[in-house]
N, C-alpha and C positions, 0 to 999 in steps of 0.2 A: 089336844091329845097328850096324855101321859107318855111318859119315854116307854114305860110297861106296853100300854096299851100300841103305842108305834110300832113295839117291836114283835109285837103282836099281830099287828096287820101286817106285817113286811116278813114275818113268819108263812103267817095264813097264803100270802099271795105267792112264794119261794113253793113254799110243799104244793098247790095250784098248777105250777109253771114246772114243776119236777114231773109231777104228774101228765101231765101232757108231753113234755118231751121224752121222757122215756118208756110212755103207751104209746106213741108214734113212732118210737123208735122200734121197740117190740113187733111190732106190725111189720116192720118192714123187713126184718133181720129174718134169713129162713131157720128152719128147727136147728140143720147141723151148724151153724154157727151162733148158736144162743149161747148167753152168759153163763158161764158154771157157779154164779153166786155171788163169787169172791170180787167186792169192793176194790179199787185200788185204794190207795194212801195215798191222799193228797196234800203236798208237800207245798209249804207256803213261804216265799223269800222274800222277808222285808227289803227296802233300801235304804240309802243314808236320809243323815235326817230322820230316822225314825225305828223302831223297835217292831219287835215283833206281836206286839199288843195290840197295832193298829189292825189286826187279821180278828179282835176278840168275837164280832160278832159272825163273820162267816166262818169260824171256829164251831161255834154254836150252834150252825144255822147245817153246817156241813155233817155233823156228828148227829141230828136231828135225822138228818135224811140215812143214818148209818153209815157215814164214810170213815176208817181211821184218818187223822190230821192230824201231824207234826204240824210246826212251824218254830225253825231254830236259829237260833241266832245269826246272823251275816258277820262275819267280823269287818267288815268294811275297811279294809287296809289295802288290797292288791287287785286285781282280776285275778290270774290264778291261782293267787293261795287262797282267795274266795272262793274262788271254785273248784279247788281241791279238797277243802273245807265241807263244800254241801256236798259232793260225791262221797267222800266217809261217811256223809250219813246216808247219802242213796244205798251205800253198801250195807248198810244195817236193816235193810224192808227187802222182806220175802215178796214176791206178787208183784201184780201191776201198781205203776205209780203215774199221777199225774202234777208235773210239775208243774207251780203258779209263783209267777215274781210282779212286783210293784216296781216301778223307779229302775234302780240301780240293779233292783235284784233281776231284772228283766236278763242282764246281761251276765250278771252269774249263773242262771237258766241257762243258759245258751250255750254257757261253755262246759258247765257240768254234768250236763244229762248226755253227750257226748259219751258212747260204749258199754252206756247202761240201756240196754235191751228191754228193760223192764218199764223204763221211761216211755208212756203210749203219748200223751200228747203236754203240748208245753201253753200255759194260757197267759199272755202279757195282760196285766192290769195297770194301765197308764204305764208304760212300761220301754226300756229300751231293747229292742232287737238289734244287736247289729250286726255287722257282717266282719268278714277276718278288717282287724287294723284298725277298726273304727272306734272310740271313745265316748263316755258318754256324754264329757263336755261339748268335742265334736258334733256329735249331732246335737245338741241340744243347742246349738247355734246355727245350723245348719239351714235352718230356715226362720223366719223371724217369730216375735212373741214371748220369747222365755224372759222372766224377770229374775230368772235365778241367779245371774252373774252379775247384778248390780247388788240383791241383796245377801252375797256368798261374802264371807271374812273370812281369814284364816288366822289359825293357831299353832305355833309352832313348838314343836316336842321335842325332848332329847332323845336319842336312839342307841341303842348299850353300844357300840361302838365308838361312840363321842366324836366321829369325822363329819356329820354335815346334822342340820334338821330335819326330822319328820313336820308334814305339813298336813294338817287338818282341815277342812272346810267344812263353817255350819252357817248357820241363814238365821240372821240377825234379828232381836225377838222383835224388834218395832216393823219388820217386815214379814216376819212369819204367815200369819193367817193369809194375806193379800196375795203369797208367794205359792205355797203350800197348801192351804185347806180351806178357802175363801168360804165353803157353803159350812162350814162346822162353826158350832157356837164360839164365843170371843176367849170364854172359861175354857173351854176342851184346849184351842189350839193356845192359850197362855201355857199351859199344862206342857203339852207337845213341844213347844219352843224353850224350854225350860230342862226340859227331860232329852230333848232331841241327840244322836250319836251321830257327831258328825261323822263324814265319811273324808279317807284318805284322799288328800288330792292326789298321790299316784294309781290311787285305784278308779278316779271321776279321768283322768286322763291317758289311761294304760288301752294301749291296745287291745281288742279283742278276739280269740281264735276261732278259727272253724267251726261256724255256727250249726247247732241242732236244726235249727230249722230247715235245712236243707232236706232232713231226712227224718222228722219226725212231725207229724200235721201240728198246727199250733191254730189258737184263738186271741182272739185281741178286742178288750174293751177297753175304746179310747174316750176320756171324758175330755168333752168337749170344750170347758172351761178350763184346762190346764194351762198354768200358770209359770210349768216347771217344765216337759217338754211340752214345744209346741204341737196339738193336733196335728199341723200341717206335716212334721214330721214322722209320728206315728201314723199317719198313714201312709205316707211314704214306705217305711218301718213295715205294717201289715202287708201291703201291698206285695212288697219283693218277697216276704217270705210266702205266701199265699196264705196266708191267713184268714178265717173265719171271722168277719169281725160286724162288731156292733159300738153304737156310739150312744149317748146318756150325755146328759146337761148337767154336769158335774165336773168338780176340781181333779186339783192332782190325787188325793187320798180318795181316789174311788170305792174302795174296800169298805171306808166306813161312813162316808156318806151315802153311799149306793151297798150297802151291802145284799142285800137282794137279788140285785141285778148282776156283783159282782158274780156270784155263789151260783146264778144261773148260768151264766157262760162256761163256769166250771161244770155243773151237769149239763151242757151243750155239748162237753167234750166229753165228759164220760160216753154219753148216749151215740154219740158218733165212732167211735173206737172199741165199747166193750165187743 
């Protein structure tokens, strides 16, 4: 099968599975609580290790179904200046929003949708949830499986003050695919490993605050073959927040191996919450 023609069936079966969940949802929602029209924006947060490019096809697939979709850059340096970072642009969308993080971005979700009311549901895609204090190195050791800390190097930066180093961590290219995106061609993830932004070690090891999910419903697609947090983790992770979840036989970049399936758990949440 052609990539055209793949993306094409994996089109076809997205607008299928749209279709059915939000004519079930319809059904069930009485007249005076129907949708007044207005879409949310769905707001998409890469992690380290990676760009916001990895989002291209449920980009595509989202905009297909009429949703607005950002997806902007993570500066991967801090937890909260990350996540002071995505709330200036939460502040810039009128209307409902529903926030989606990958990875790292899981945790910059969590602390940045935090007072924004507008924020209806939060969706982890392979992703960290954690709770106040927790890191994402932290969990990510927390239980066994992750290959990330044998193939993690660092790079050490100057910082305009000139008193100590900044420290970068990226994932070494002869471990990349293995570590990261085992089910994507050898081409893509050379690409990926090549192009990748590393993320700050004080942002992979910063504590994290007062989590959203406490008080905002969330969803969780864990891929089953993650290589970078363990499963066993993430559902830990879903579990405590009470999350919606569903699991797929897929690596850590679930987005664009599974984008399909990512894109349905995002209208899972729409359909549940408009």
């Amino acid at each position: 099968m052609t990539p055209l023609r793949r993306f094409g069936h994996l089109l076809g079966t997205l607008v299928a599975s749209c279709a059915l969940i939000l004519g079930l949802s319809a059904a069930a929602v009485p007249a005076s609580a129907a949708s007044t029209g207005v879409k949310p924006t769905v707001v998409l947060v890469h992690g380290a290790f990676a760009d916001a490019s990895g989002f291209n096809d449920m980009i595509t697939m989202l905009g297909a179904a009429g949703f607005p979709v950002i997806a902007p850059a993570n500066p991967l340096r801090d937890v909260a200046g990350d996540a002071a970072y995505l709330s200036s642009v939460l502040d810039t969308i009128t209307g409902p929003i529903i926030l989606v993080g990958h990875s790292y971005g899981g945790i910059v979700i969590t602390n940045a949708a935090r007072g924004h009311a507008g924020v209806k549901a939060l969706v982890y895609l392979g992703a960290f949830a954690p709770d106040q204090g927790e890191s994402a190195l932290q969990l990510a050791d927390r239980f066994p499986g992750s290959k990330l800390g044998e193939a993690l190097l660092a790079r050490h930066y100057p910082l305009p003050n000139g008193t100590k180093d900044g420290v970068d961590g990226y994932i070494t290219a002869d471990r990349f695919r293995e570590v990261f995106a085992a089910d994507l061609p050898a081409y893509k993830t050379r690409q990926m490993a090549a192009t990748q932004r590393p993320g700050s070690v004080t942002g992979l090891s910063d504590g994290s605050g007062e989590p959203a999910w406490k008080t905002i419903p969330s969803w969780y697609l864990i891929p089953a073959q993650d290589n970078v947090i363990p499963p066993a983790a993430q559902r830990f992770m879903a579990g405590r927040a009470g999350s919606k979840v569903r699991e797929i036989n897929s690596s850590h970049v679930v987005m664009m191996s599974h984008p399909a399936a990512a894109t349905a758990v995002v209208l899972s949440a729409y359909a549940a919450t408009r």
